[in-house]
C-alpha positions as CSV (number, residue, x, y, z in Angstrom):
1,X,235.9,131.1,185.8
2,X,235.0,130.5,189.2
3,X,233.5,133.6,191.2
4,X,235.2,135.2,193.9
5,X,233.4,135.9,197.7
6,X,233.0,139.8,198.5
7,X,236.8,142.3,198.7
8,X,235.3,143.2,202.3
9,X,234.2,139.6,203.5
10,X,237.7,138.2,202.0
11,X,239.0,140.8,204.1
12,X,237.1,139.9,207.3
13,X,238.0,136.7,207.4
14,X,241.6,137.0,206.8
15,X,241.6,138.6,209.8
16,X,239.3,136.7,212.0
17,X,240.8,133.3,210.6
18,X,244.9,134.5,210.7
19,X,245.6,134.2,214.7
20,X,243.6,131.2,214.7
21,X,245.4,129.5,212.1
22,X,248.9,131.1,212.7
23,X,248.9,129.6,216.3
24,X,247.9,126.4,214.4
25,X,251.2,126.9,211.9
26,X,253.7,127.7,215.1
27,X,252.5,123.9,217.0
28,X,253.3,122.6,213.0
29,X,256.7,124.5,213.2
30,X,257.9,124.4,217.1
31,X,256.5,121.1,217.7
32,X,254.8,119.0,215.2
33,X,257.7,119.0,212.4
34,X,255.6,119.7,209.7
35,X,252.2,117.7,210.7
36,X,249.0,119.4,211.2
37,X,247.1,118.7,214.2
38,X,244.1,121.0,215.1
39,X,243.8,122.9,218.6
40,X,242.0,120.1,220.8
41,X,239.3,123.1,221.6
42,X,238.4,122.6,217.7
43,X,239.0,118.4,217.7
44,X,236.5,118.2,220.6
45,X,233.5,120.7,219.3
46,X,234.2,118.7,215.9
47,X,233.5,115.3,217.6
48,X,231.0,116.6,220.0
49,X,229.0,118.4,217.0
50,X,228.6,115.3,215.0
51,X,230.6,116.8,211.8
52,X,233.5,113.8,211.9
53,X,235.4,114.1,208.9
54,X,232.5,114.1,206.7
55,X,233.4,118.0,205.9
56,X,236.1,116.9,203.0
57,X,233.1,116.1,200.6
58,X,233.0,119.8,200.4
59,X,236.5,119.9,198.2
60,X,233.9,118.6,195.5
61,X,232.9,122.1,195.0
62,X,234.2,125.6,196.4
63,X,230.7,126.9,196.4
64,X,229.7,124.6,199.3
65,X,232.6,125.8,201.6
66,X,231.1,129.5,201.5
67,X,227.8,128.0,201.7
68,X,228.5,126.6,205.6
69,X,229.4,130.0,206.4
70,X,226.7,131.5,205.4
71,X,224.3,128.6,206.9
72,X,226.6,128.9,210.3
73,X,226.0,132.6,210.5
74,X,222.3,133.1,209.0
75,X,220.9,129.6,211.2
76,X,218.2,132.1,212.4
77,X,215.1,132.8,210.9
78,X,216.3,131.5,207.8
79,X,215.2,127.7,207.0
80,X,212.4,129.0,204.1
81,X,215.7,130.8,202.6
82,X,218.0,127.8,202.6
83,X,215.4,125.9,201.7
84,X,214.8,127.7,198.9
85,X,218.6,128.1,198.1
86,X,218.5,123.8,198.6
87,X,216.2,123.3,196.0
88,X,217.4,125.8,193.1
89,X,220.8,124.4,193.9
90,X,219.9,121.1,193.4
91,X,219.0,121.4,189.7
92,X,221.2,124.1,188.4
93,X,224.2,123.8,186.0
94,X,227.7,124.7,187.9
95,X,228.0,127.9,186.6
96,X,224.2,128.8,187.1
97,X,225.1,127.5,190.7
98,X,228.0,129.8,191.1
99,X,225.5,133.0,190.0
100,X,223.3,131.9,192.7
101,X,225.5,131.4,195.6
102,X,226.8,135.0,194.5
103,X,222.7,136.3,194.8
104,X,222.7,134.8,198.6
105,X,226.1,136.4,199.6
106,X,224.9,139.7,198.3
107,X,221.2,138.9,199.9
108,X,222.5,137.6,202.5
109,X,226.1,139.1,204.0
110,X,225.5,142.6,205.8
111,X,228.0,144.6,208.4
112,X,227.1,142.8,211.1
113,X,228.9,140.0,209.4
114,X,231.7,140.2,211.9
115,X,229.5,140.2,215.2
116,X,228.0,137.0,214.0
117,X,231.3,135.4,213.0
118,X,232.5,136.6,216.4
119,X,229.5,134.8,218.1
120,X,230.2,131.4,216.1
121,X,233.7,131.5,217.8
122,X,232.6,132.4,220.9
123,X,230.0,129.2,221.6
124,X,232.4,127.0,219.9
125,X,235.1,128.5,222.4
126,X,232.9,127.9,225.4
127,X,231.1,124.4,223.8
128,X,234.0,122.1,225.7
129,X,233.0,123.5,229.1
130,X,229.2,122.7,228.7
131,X,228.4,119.2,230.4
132,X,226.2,116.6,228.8
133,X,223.5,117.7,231.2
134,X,223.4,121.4,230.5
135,X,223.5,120.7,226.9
136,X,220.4,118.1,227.0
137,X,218.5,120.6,229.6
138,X,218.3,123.1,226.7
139,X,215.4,123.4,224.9
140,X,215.5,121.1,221.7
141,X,214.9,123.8,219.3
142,X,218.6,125.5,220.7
143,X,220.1,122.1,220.8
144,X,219.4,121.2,217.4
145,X,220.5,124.8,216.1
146,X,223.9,125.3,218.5
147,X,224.8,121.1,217.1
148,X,224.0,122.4,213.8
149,X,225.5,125.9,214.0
150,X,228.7,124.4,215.0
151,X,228.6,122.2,212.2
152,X,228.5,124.9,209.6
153,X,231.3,126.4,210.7
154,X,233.3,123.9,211.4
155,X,232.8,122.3,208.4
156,X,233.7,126.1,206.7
157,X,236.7,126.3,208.8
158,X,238.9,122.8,208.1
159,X,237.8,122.8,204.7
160,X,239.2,126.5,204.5
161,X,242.5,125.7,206.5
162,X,243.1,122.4,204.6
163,X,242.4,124.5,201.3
164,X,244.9,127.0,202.1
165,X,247.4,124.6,202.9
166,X,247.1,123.0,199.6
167,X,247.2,126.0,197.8
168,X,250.4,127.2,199.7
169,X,252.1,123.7,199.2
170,X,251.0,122.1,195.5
171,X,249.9,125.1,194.2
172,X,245.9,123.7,193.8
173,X,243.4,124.0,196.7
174,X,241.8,120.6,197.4
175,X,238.8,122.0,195.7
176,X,240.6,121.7,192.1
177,X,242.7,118.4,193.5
178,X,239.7,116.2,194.8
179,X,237.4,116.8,191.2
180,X,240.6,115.8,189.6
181,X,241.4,112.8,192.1
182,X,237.1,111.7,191.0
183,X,237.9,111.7,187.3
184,X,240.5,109.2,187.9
185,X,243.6,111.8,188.7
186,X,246.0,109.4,190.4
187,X,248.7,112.8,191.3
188,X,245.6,114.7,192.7
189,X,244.7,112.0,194.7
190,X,248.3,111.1,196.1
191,X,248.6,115.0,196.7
192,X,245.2,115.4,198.3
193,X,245.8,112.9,200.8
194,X,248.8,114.5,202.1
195,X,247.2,117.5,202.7
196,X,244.2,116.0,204.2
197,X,244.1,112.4,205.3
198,X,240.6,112.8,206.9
199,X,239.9,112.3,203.4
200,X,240.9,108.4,203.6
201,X,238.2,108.0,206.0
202,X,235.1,111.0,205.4
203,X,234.9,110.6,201.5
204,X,232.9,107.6,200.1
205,X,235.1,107.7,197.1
206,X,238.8,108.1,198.6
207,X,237.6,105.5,201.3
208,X,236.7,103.1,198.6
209,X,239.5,103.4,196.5
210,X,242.0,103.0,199.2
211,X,240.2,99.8,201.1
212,X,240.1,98.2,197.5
213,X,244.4,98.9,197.1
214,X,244.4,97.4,200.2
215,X,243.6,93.7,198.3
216,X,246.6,94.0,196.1
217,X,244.9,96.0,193.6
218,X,247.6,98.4,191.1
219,X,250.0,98.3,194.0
220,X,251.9,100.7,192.9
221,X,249.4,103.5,193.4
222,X,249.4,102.4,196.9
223,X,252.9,102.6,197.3
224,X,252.6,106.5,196.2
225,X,249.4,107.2,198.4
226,X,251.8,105.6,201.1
227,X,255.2,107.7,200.1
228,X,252.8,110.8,200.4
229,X,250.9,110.0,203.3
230,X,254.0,109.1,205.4
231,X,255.5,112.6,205.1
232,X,254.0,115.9,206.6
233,X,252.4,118.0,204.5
234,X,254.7,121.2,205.2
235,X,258.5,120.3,204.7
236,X,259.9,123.3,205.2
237,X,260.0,125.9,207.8
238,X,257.2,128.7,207.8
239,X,259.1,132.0,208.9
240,X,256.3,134.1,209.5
241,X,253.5,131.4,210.6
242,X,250.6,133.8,210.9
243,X,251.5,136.6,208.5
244,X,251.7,133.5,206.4
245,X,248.0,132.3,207.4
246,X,246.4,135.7,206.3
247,X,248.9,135.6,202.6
248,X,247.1,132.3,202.3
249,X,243.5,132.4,203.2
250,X,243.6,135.4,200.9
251,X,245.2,133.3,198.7
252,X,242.4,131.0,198.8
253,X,239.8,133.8,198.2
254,X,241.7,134.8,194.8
255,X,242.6,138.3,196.5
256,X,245.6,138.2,197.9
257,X,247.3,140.3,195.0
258,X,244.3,142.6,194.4
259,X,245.2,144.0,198.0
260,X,247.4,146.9,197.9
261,X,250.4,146.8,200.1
262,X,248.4,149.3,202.2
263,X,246.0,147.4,202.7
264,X,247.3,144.0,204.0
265,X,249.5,146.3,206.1
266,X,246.3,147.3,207.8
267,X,244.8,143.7,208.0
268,X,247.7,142.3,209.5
269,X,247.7,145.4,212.3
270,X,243.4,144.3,212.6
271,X,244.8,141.0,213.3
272,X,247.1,141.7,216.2
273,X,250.6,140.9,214.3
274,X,253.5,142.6,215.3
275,X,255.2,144.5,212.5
276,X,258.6,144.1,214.0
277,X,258.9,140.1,214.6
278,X,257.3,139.5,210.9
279,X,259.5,142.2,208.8
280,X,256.8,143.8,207.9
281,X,258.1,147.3,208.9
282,X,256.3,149.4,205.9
283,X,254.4,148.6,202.5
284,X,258.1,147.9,200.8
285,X,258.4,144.8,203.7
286,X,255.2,143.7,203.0
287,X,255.6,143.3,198.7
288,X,259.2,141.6,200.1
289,X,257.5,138.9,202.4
290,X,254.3,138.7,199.5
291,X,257.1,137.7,197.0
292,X,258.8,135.2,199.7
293,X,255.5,133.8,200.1
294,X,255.0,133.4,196.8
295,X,258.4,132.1,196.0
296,X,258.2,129.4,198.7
297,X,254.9,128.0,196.9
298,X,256.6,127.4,193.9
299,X,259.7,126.0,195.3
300,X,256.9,123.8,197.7
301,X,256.9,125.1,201.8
């Protein structure tokens, strides 16, 4: 059974991640018709970091999606640590692996958590404005940890995201579709691609399997990596797009029903949503929009 991050850091970034990726989930609704296309703040600091779509090879296993967090937020002071963390991780079984990424979160995550989060978004925020020539006048010592600050996080954040949409749409996260999809899983694959189609291009294996279909190889596969890949990922209408964002990132953490009524009541007031326009009135609201949420994953969103 796979380990879950921290109550409070689950809660954290539910919060910090909800407006981000409700605003995202209102462009899918109001104007994108069920296709996911990032913020271009996020597009450009992805291309200009370097990370290209090489962040999917993290659905191989959850563990390394927490990891970038914790690399993007502990870059400092730190590279004897991750070294160390590197190597042991290297050699480990997967559930000795799990034990030891639970040992760096509890070494590593402390309360100022949040103001280094908060810093993260801030430089990626600002990165588009920098020119090329205030970026290269930097020493190379903050060049080379801003490029790979940003790729930490970024990586953290679309492989989050994507995960989340999974989850709310086939019921798996990526992270359970793409290990199926390697051991020959034709469904996982077809459903994995829908989700995230950087995968076609930033994952040796998807990449490989889909130029060889492309000779006439079991074309029938390719006609259902086409059907999927041809519709967006989210069919039906999100009501509540970023009440709906912090239901899923929890989801995605393995809390969301842990959390009391109470307390997702007081996440979603941390995270700036109005109570009114989301029908989330009192604790009674909340369990009714919980269930819908739920509902709607089985029924597919």
């Amino acid at each position: 059974m796979q380990s879950r991050i921290e109550k409070s850091v689950a809660h954290f970034l539910a919060v910090t991640l909800a407006p981000e990726c409700g605003e995202i989930f209102k462009t899918i609704r109001a104007k994108r018709n069920g296709w996911i296309k990032m913020p271009a703040w996020l597009e450009q600091a992805r291309k200009n970091s370097g990370l290209g779509d090489t962040y999917v090879t993290l659905y191989e296993a959850e563990p390394r999606i927490n990891y970038c967090l914790i690399k993007a937020i502990f870059l400092k002071n730190t590279s004897e640590q991750v070294k160390q963390f590197d190597n042991a991780f290297a050699v480990v079984s997967e559930v000795e692996k799990l034990t030891i990424l639970k040992n760096f979160n509890d070494d590593s995550l402390n309360e100022n958590i949040s103001t280094e989060i908060e810093e993260v978004l801030s430089q990626l925020r600002e990165a588009p404005e920098i020119t090329q020539e205030e970026f290269d006048a930097l020493p190379e010592e903050e060049r080379i940890a801003i490029t790979h600050r940003a790729q930490f996080f970024l990586a953290f954040f679309y492989a989050t995201f994507f995960n989340s949409i999974a989850l709310m749409v086939h019921g798996q996260k990526l992270t359970t579709l793409v290990p199926l999809a390697l051991q020959g899983d034709k469904k996982a694959f077809c459903k994995a691609v829908q989700i995230d189609r950087n995968l076609l291009t930033g994952h040796p294996f998807f990449r490989d399997i889909y130029a060889r279909l492309q000779t006439g190889e079991t074309p029938n596969f390719l006609d259902d990596i086409s059907r999927h890949i041809s519709r967006p990922p989210i069919q039906g209408k999100v009501r509540y797009p970023t009440l709906y964002s912090l239901f899923a990132t929890l989801d995605s953490f393995k809390w969301l029903d842990d959390f009391t009524a109470s307390e997702i009541l007081g996440m979603c007031d941390e995270a700036g949503l109005d109570r009114y326009q989301n029908r989330i009135e009192d604790e009674n609201y909340l369990v009714k929009r919980r269930l819908e949420y739920r509902k709607n994953q089985k029924i597919g969103f």
